[in-house]
N, CA, C and O atoms as a Maestro MAE file, in Angstrom:
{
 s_m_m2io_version
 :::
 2.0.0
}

f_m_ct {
 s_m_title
 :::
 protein
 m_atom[320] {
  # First column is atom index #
  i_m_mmod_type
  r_m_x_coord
  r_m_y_coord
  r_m_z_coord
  i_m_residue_number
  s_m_chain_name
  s_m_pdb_residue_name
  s_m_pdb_atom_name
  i_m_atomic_number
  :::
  1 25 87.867 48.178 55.007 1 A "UNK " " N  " 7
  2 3 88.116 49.549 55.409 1 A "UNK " " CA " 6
  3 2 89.480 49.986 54.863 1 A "UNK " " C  " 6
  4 15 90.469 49.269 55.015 1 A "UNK " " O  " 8
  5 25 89.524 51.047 54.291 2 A "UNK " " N  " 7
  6 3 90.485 52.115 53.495 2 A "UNK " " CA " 6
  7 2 91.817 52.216 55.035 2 A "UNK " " C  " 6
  8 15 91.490 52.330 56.216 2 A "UNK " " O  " 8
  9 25 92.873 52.153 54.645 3 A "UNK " " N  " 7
  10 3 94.076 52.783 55.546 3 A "UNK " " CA " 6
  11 2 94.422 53.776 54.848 3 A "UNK " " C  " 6
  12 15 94.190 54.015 53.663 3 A "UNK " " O  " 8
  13 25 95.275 54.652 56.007 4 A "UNK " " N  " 7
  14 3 96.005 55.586 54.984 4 A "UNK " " CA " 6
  15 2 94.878 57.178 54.635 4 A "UNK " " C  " 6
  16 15 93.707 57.388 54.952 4 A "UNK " " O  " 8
  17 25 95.443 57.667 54.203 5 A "UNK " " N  " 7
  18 3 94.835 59.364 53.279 5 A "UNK " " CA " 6
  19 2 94.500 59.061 52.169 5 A "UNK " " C  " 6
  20 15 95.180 58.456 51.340 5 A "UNK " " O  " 8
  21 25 93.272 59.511 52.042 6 A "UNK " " N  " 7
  22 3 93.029 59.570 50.729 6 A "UNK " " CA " 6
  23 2 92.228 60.440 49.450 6 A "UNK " " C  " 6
  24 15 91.061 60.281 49.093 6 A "UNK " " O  " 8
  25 25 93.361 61.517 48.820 7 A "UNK " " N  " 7
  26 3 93.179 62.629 48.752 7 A "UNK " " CA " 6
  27 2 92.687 63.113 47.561 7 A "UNK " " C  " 6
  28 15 93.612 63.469 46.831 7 A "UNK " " O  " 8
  29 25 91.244 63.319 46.919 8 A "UNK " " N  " 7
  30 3 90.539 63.282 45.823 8 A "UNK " " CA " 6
  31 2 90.909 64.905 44.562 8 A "UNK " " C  " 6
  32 15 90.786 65.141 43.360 8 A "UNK " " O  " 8
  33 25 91.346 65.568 45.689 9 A "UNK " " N  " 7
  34 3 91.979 66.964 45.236 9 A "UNK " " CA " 6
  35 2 92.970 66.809 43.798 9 A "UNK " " C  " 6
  36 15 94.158 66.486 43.774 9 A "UNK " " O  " 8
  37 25 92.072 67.151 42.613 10 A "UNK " " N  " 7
  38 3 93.225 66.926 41.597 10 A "UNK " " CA " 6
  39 2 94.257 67.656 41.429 10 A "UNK " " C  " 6
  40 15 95.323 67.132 41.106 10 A "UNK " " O  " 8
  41 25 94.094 69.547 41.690 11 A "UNK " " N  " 7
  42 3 95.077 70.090 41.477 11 A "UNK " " CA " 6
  43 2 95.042 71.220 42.407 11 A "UNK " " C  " 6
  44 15 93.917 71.379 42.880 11 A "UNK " " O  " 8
  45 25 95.905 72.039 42.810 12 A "UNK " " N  " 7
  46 3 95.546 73.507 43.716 12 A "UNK " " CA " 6
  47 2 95.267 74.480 42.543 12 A "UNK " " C  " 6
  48 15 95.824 74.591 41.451 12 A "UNK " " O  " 8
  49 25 93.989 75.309 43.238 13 A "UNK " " N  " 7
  50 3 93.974 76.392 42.533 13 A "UNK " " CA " 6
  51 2 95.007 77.334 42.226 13 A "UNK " " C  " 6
  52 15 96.049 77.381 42.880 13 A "UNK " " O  " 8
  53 25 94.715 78.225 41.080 14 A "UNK " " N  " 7
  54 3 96.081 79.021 40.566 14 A "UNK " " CA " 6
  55 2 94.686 80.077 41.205 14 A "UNK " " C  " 6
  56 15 93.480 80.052 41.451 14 A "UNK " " O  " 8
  57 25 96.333 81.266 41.246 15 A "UNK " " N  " 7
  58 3 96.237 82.865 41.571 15 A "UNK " " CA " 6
  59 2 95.522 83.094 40.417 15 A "UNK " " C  " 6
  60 15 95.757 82.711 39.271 15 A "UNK " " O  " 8
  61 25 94.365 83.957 40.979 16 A "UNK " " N  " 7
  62 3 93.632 84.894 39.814 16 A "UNK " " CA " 6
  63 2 93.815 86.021 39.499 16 A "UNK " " C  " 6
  64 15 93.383 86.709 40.424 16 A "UNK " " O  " 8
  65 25 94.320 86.818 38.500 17 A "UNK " " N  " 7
  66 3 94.318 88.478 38.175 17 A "UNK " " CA " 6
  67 2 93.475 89.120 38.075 17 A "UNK " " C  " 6
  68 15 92.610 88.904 37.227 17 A "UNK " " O  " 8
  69 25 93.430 90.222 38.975 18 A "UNK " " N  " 7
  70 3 92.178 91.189 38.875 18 A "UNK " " CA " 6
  71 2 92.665 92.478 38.541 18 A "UNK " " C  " 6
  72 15 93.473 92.914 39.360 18 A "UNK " " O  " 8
  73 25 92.354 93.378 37.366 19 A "UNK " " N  " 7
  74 3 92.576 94.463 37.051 19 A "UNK " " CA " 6
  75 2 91.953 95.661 38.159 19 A "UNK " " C  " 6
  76 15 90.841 95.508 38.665 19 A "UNK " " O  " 8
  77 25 92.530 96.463 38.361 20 A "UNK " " N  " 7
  78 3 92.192 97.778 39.027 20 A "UNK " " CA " 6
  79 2 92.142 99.339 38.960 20 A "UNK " " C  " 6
  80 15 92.978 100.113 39.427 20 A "UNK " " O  " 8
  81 25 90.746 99.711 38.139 21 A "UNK " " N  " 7
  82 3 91.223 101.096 37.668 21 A "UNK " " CA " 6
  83 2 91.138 102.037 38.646 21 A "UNK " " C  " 6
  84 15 90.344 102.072 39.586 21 A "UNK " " O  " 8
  85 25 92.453 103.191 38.221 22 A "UNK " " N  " 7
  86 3 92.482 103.984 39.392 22 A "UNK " " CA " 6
  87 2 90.959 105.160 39.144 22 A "UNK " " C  " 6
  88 15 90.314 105.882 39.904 22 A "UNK " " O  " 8
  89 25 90.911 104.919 38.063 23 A "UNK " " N  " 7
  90 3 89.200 106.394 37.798 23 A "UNK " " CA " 6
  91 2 88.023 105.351 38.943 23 A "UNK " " C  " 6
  92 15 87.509 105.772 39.979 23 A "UNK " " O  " 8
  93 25 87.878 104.164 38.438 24 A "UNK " " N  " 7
  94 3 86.690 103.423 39.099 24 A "UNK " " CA " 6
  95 2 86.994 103.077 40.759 24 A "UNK " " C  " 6
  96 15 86.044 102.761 41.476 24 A "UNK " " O  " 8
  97 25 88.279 103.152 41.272 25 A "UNK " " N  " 7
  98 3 88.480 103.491 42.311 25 A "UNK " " CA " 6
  99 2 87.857 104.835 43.236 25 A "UNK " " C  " 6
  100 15 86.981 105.064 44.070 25 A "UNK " " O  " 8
  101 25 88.903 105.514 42.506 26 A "UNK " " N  " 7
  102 3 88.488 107.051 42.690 26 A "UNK " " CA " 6
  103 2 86.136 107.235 42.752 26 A "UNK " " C  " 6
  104 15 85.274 107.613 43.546 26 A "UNK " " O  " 8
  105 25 86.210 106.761 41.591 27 A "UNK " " N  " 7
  106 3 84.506 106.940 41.747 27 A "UNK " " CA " 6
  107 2 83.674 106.278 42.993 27 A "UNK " " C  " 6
  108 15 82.808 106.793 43.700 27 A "UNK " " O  " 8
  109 25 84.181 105.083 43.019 28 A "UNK " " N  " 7
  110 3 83.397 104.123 44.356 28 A "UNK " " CA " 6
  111 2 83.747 104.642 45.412 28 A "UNK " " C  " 6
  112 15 82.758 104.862 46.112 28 A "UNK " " O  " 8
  113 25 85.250 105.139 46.159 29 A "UNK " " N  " 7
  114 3 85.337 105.645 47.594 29 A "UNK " " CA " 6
  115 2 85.098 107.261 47.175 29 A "UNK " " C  " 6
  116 15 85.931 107.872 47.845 29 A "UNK " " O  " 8
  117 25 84.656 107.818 46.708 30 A "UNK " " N  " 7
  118 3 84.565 109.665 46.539 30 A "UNK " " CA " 6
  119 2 86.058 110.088 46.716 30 A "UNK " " C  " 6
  120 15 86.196 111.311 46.710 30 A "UNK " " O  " 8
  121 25 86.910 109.556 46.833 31 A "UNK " " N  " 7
  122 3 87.866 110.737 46.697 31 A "UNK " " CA " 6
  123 2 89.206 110.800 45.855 31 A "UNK " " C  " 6
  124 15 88.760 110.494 44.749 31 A "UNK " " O  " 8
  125 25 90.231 110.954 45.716 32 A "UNK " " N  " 7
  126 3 91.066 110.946 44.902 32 A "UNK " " CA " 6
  127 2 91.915 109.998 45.258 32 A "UNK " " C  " 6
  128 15 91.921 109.891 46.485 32 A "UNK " " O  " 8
  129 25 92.775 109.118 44.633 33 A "UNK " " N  " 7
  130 3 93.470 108.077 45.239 33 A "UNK " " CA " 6
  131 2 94.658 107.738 44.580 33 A "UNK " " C  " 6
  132 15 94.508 106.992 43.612 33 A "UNK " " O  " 8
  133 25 96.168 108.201 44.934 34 A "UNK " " N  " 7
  134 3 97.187 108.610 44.422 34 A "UNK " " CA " 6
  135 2 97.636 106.394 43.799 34 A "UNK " " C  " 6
  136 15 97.232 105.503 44.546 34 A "UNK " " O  " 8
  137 25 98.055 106.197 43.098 35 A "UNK " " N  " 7
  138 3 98.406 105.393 42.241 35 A "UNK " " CA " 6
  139 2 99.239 104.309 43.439 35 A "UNK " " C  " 6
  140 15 99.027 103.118 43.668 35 A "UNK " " O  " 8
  141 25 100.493 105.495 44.218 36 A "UNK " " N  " 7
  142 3 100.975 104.740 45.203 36 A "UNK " " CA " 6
  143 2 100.577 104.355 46.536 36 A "UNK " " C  " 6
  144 15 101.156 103.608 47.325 36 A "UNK " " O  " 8
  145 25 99.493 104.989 46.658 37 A "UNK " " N  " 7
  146 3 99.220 104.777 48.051 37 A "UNK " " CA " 6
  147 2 98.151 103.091 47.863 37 A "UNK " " C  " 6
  148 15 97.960 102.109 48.580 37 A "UNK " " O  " 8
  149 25 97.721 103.511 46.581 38 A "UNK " " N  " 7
  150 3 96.584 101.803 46.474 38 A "UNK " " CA " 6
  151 2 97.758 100.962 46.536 38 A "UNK " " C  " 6
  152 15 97.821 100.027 47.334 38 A "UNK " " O  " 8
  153 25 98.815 101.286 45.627 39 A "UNK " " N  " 7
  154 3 100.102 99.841 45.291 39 A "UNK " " CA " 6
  155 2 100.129 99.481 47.184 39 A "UNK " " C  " 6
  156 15 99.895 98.342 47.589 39 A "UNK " " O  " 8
  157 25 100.368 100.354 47.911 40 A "UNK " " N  " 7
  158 3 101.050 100.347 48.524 40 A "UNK " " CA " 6
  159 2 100.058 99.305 49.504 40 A "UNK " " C  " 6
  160 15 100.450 98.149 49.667 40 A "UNK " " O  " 8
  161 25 98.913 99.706 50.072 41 A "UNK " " N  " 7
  162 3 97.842 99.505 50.560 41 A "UNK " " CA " 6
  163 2 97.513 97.331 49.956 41 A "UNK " " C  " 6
  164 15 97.327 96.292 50.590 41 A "UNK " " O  " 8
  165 25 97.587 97.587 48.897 42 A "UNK " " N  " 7
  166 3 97.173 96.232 48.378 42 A "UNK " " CA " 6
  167 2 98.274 95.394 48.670 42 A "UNK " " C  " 6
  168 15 97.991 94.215 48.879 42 A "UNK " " O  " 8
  169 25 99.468 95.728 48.733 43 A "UNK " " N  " 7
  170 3 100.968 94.906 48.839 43 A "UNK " " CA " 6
  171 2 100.709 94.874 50.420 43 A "UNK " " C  " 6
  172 15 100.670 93.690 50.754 43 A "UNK " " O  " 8
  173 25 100.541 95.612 51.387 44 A "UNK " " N  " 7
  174 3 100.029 95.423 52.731 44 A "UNK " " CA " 6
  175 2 99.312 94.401 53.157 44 A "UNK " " C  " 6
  176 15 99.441 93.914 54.281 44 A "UNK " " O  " 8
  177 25 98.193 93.851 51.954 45 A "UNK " " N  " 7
  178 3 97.548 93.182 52.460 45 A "UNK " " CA " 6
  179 2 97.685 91.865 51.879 45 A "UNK " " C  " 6
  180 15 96.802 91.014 51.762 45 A "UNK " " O  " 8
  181 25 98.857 91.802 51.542 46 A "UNK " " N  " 7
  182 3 99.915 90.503 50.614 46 A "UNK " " CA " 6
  183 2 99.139 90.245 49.320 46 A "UNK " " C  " 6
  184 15 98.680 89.168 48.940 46 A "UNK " " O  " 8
  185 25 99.083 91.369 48.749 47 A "UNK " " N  " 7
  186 3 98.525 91.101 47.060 47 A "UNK " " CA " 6
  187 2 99.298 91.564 46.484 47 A "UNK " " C  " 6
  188 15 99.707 92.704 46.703 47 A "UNK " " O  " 8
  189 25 99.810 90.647 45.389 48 A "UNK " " N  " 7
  190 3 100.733 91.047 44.419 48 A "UNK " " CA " 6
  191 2 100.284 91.730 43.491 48 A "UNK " " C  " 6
  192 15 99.253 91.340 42.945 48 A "UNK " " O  " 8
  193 25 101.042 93.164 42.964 49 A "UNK " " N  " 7
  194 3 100.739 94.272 42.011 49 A "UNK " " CA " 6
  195 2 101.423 93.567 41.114 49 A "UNK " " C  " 6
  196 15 102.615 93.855 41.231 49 A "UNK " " O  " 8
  197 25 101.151 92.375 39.840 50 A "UNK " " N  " 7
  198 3 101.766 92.649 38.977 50 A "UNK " " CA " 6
  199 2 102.107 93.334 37.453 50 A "UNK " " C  " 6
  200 15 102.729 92.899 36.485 50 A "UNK " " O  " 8
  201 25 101.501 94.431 37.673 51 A "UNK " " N  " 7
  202 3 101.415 95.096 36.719 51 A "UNK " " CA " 6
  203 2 100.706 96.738 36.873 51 A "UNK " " C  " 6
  204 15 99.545 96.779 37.281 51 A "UNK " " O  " 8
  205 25 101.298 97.847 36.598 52 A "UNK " " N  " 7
  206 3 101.007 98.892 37.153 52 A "UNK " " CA " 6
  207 2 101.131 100.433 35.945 52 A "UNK " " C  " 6
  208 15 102.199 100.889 35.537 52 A "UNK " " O  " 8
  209 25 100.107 100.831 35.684 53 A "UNK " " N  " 7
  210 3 100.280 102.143 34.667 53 A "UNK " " CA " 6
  211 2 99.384 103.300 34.943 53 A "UNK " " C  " 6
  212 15 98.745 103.341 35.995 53 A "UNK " " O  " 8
  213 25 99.318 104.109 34.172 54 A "UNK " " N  " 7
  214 3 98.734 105.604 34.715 54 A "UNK " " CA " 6
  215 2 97.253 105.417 34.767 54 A "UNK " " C  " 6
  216 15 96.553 106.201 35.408 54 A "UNK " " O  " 8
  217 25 96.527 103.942 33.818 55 A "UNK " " N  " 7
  218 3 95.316 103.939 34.109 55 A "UNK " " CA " 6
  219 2 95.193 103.010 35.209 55 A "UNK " " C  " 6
  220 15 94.281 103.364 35.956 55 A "UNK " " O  " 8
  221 25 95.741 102.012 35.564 56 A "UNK " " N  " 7
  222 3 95.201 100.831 36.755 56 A "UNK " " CA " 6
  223 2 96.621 100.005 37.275 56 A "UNK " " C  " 6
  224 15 97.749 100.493 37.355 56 A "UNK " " O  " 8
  225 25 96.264 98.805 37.554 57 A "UNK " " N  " 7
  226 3 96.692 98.221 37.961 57 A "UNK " " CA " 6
  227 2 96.323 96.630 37.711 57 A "UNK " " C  " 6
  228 15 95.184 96.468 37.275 57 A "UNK " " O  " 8
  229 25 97.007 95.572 37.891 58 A "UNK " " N  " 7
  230 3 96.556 94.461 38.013 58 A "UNK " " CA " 6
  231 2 97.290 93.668 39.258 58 A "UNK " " C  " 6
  232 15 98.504 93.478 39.337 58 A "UNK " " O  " 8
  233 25 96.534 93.346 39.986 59 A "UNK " " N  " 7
  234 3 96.654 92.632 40.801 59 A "UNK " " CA " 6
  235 2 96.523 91.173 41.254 59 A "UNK " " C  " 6
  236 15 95.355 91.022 41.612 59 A "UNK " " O  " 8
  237 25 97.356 89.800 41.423 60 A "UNK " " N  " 7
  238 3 97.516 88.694 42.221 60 A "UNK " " CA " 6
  239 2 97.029 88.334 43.231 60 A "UNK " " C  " 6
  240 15 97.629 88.565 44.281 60 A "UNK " " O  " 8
  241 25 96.007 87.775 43.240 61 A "UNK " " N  " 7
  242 3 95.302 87.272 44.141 61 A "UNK " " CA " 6
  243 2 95.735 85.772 45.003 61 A "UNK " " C  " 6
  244 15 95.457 84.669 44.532 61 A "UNK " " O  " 8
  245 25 96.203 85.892 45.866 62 A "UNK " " N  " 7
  246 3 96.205 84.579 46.705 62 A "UNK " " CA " 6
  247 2 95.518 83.706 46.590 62 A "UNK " " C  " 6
  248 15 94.412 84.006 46.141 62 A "UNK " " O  " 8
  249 25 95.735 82.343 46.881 63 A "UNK " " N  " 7
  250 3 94.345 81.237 46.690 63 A "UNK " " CA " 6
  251 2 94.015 81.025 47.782 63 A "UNK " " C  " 6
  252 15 93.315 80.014 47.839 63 A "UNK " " O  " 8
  253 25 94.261 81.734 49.188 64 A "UNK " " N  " 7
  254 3 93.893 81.511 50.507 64 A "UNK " " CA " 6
  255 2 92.747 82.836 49.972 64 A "UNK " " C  " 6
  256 15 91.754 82.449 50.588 64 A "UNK " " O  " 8
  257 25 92.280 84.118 49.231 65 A "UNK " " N  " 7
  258 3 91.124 84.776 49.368 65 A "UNK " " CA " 6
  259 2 90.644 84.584 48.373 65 A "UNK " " C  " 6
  260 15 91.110 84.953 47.295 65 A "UNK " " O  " 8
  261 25 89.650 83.990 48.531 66 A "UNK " " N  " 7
  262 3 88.738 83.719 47.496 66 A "UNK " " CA " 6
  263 2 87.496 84.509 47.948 66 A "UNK " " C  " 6
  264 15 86.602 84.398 47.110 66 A "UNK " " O  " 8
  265 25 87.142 85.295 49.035 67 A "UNK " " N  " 7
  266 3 86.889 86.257 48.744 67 A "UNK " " CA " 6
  267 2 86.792 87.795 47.797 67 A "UNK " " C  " 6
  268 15 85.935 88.675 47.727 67 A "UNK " " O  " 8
  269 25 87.843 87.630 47.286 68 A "UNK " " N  " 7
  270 3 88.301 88.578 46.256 68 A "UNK " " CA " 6
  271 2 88.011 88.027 44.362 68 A "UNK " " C  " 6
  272 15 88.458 87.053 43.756 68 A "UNK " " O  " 8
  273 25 87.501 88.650 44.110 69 A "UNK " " N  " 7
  274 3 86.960 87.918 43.219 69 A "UNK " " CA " 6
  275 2 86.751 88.838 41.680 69 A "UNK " " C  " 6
  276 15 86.872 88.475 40.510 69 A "UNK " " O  " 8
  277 25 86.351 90.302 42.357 70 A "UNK " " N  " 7
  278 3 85.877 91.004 41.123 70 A "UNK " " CA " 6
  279 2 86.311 92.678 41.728 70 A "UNK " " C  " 6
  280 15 86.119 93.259 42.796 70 A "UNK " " O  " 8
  281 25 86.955 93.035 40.480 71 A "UNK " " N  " 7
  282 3 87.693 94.915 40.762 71 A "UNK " " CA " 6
  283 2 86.875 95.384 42.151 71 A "UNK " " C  " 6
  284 15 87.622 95.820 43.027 71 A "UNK " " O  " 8
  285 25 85.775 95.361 42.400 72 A "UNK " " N  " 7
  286 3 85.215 95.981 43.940 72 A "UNK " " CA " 6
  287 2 85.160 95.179 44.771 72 A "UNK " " C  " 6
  288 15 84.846 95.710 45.836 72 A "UNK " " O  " 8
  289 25 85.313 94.087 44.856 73 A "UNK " " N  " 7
  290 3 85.952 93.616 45.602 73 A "UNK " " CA " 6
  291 2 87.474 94.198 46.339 73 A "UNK " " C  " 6
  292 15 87.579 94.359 47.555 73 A "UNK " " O  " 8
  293 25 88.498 94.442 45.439 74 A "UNK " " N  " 7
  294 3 89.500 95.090 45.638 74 A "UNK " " CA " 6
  295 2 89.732 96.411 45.947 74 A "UNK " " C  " 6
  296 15 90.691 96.938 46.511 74 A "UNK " " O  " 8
  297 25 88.340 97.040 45.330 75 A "UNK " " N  " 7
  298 3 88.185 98.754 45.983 75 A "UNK " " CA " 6
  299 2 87.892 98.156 47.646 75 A "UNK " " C  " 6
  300 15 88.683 98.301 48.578 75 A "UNK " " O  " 8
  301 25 86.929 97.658 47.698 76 A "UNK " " N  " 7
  302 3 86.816 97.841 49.441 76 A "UNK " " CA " 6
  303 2 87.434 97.000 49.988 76 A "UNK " " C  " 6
  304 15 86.922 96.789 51.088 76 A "UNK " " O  " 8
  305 25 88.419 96.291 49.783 77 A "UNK " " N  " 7
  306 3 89.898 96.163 50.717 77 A "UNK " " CA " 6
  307 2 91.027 97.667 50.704 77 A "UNK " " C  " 6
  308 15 91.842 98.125 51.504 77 A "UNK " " O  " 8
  309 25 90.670 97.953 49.725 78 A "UNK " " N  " 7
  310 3 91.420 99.781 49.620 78 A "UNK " " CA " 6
  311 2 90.888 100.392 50.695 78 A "UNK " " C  " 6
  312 15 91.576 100.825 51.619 78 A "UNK " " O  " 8
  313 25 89.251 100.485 50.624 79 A "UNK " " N  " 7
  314 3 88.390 101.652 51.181 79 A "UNK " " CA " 6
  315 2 88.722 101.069 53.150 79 A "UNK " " C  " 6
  316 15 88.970 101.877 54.046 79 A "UNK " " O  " 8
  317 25 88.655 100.031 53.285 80 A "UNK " " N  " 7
  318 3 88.953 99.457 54.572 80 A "UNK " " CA " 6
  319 2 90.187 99.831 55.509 80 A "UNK " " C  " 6
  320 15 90.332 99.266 56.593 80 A "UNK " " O  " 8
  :::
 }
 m_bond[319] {
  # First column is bond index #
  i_m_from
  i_m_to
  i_m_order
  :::
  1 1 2 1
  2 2 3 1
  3 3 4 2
  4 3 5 1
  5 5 6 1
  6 6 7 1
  7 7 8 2
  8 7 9 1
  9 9 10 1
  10 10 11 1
  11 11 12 2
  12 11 13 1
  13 13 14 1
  14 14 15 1
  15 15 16 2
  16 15 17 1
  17 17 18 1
  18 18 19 1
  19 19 20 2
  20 19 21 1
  21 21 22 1
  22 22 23 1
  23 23 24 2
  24 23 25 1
  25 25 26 1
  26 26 27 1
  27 27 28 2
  28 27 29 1
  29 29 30 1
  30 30 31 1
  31 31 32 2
  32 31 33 1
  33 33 34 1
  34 34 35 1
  35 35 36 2
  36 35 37 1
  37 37 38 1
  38 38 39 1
  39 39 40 2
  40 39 41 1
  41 41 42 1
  42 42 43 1
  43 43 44 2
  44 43 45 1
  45 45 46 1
  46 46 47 1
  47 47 48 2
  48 47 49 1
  49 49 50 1
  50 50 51 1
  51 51 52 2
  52 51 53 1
  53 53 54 1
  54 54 55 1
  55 55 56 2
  56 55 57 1
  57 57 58 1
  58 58 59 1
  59 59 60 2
  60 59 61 1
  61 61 62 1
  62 62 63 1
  63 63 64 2
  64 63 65 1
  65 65 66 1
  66 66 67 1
  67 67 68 2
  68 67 69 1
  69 69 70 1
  70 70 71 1
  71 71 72 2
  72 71 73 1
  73 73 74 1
  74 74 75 1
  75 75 76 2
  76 75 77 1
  77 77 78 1
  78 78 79 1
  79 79 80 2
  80 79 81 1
  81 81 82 1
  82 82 83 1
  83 83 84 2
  84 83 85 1
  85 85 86 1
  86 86 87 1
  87 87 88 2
  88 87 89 1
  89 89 90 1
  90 90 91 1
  91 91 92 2
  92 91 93 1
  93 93 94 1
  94 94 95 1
  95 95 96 2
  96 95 97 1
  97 97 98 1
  98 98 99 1
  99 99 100 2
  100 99 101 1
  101 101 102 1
  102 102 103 1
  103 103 104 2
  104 103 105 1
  105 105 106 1
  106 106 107 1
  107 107 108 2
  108 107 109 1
  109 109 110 1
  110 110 111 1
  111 111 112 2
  112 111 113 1
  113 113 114 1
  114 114 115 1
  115 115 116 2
  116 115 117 1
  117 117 118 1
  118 118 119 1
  119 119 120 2
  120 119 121 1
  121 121 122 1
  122 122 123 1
  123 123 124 2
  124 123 125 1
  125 125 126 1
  126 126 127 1
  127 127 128 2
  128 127 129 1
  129 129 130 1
  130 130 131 1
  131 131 132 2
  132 131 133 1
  133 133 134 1
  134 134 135 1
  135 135 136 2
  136 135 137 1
  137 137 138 1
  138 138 139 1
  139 139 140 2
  140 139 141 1
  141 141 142 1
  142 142 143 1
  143 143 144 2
  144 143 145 1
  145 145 146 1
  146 146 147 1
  147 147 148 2
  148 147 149 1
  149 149 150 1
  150 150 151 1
  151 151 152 2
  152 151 153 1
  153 153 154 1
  154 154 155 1
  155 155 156 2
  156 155 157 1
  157 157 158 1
  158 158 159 1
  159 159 160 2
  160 159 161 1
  161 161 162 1
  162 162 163 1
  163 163 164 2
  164 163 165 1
  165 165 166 1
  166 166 167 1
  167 167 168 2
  168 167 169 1
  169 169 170 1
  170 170 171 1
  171 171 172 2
  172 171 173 1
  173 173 174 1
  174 174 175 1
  175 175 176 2
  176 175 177 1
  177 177 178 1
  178 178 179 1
  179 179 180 2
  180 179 181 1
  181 181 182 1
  182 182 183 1
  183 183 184 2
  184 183 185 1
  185 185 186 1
  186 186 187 1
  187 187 188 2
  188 187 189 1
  189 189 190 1
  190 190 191 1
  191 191 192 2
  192 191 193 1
  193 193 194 1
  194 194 195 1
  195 195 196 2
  196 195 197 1
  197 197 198 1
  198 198 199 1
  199 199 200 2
  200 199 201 1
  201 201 202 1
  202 202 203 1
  203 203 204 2
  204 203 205 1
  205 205 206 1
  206 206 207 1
  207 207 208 2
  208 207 209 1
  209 209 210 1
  210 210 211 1
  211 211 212 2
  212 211 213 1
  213 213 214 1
  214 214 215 1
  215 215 216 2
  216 215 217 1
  217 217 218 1
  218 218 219 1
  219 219 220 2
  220 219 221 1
  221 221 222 1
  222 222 223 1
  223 223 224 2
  224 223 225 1
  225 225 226 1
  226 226 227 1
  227 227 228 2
  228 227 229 1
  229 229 230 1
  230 230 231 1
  231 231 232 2
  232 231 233 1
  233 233 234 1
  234 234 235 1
  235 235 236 2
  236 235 237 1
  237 237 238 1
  238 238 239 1
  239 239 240 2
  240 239 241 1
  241 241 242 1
  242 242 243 1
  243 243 244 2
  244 243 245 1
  245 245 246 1
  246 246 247 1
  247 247 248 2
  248 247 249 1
  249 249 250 1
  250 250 251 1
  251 251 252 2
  252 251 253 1
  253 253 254 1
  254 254 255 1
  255 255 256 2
  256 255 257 1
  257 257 258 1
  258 258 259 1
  259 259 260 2
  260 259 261 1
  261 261 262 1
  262 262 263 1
  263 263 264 2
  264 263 265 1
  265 265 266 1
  266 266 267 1
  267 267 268 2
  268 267 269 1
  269 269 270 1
  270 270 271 1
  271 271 272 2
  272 271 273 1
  273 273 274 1
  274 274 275 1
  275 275 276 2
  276 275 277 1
  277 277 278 1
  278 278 279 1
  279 279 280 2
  280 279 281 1
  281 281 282 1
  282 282 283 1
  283 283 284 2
  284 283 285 1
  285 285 286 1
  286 286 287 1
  287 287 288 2
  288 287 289 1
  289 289 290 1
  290 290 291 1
  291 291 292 2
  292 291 293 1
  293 293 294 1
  294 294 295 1
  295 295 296 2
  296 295 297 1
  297 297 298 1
  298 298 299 1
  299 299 300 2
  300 299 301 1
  301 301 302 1
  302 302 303 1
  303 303 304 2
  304 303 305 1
  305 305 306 1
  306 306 307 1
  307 307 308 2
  308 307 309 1
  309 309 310 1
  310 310 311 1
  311 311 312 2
  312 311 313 1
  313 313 314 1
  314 314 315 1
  315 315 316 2
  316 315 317 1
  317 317 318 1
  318 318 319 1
  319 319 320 2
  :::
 }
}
């Protein structure tokens, strides 16, 4: 019999980037959706914006949600 931990896990997952356009936003919830209020909204919900311009956004995904996975995914944490 084995003592001790024994931990088969080779590496932790890395953060995934998910792009976010503000038009395909705007289209999925119907209404208009000011640039800062998503930054603002997604940083609320501890997602890192790293990267931000007049068409989208890209966003840092935690490795605790792996729920989050694909751009609508990220609209309906907005729309929520």
């Amino acid at each position: 019999m084995a003592k001790g931990v024994i931990d088969i896990f080779s590496a932790p997952p890395k953060p995934v980037t998910i792009p976010c356009r503000w038009e395909r936003l705007k289209s999925l919830i119907g209404i208009e959706v000011k640039p800062d209020d998503a930054i603002s909204v997604f940083k609320a919900l501890e997602l890192n914006v790293v990267a931000a311009d007049a068409s989208g956004c890209r966003v840092e995904i935690p490795t605790y949600r792996r729920d989050l996975e694909r751009e609508v995914d990220l609209i309906e944490e907005y729309a929520r």
